[in-house]
C-alpha positions as CSV (number, residue, x, y, z in Angstrom):
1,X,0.0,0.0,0.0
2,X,3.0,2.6,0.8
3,X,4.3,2.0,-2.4
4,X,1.1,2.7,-4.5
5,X,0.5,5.3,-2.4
6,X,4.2,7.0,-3.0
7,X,3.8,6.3,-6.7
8,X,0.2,7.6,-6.4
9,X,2.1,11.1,-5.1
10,X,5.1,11.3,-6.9
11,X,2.1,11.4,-10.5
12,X,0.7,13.6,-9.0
13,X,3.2,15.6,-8.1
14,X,4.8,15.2,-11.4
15,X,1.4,16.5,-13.2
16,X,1.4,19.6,-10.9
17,X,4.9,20.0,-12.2
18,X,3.2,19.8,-15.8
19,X,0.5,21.5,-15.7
20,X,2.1,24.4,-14.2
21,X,4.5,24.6,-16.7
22,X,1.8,24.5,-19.4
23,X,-0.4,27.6,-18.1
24,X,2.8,29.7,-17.6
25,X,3.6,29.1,-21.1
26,X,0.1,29.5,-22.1
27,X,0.3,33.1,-20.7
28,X,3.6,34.1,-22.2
29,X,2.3,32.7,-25.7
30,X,-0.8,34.8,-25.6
31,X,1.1,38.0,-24.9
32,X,2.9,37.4,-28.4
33,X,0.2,37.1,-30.6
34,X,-1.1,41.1,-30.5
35,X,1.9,42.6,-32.3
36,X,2.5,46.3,-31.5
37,X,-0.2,48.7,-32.1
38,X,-3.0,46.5,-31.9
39,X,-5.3,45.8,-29.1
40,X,-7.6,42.8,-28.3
41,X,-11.3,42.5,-26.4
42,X,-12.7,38.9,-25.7
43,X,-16.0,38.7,-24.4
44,X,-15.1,35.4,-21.8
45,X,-18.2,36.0,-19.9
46,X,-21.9,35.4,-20.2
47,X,-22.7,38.6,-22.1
48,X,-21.4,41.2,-25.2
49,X,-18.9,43.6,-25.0
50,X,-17.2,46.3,-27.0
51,X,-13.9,48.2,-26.5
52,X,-13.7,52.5,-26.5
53,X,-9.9,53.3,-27.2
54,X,-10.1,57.3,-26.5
55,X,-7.8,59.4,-27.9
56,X,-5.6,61.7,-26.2
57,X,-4.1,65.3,-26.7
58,X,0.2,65.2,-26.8
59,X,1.3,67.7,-24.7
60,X,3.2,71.3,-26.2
61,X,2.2,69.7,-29.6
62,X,-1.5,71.1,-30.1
63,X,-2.2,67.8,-31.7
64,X,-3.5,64.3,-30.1
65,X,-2.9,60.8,-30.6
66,X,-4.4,59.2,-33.8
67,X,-8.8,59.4,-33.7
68,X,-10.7,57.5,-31.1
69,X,-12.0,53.9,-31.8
70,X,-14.5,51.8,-30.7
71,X,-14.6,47.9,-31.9
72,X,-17.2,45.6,-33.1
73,X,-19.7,44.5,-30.1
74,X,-18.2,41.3,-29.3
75,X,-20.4,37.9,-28.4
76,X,-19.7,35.6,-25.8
77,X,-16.8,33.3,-26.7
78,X,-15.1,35.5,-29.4
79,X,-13.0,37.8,-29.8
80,X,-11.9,41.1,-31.9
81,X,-9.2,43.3,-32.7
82,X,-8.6,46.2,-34.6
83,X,-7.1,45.3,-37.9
84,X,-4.6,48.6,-38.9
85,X,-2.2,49.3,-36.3
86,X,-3.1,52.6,-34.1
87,X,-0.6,54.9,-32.9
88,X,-0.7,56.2,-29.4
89,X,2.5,58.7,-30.2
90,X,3.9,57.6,-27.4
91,X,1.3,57.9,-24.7
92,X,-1.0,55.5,-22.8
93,X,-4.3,56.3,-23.9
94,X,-7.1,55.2,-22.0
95,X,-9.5,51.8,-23.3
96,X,-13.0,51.5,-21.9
97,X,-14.9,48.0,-21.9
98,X,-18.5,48.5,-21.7
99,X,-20.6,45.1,-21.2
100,X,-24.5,45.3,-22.5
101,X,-27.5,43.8,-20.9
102,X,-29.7,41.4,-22.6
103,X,-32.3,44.6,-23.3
104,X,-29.6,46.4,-25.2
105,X,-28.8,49.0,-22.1
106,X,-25.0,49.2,-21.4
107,X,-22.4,48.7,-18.4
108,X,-19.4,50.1,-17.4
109,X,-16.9,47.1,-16.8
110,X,-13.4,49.0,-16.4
111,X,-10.7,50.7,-18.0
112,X,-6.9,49.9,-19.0
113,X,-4.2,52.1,-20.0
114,X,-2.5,51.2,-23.6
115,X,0.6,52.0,-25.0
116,X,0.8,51.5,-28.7
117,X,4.4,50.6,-28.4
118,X,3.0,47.2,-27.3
119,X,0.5,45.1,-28.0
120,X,-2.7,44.4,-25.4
121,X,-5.5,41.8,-24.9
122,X,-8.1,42.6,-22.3
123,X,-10.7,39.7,-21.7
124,X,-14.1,40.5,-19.9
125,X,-15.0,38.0,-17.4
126,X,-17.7,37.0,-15.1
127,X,-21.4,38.1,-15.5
128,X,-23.7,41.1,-15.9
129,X,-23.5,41.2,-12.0
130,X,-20.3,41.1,-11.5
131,X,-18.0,41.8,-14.4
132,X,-14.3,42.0,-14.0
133,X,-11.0,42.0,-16.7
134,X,-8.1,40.3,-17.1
135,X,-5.2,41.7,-19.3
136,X,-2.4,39.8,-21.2
């Protein structure tokens, strides 16, 4: 019985081993699939989403970082991102994810600051009740 039961722990063990080594790299892979300039929205929750990339005035230049943008409303399970790469100039602009309610009314679910110098992916999580984001 000890020795199943060692065996039984050192699988175990061994799969922990495994299967943390698979998430981590999961994470990192994800990361470097949105190329620079581009941002990503994933509605992983139980209801639609779209993304509001604002734009934002560049100081002592009178000018602003390239035209606000909003994405396709996104179902649950998918995914979108903008397809021509968006310059920030520099600056973190500011990306709003707004959920939407089964009768069409809207949500605010939370912002994240973007730097068109790298890529992001937010994915909205949870439900209508209680929606949160995850970044990668």
């Amino acid at each position: 019985m000890k020795v199943v039961l060692r065996g039984l722990l050192t699988a175990l063990g061994l799969s922990g081993v495994v299967a943390a080594t698979l998430v981590s790299g999961a994470a990192s892979a994800s990361a470097s699939t949105i190329p620079n300039g581009h941002i990503q929205i994933c509605a992983q929750g139980n209801y639609p989403v779209y993304l509001h990339v604002l734009s934002k005035p560049i100081p002592n230049s009178g000018g602003a970082t390239t035209q606000s943008f909003a994405s396709f409303v996104v179902s649950p399970g998918n995914c979108w991102w903008n397809d021509f790469s968006f310059t920030t100039f520099g600056m973190s602009v500011q990306a709003d994810v707004v959920g939407l309610r089964p009768n069409g009314q809207e949500f605010y679910i939370g912002s994240k600051w973007w730097n068109s110098s790298g890529g992001l992916g937010i994915g909205a999580k949870g439900d209508q009740n209680s929606p949160w984001l995850q970044t990668w």
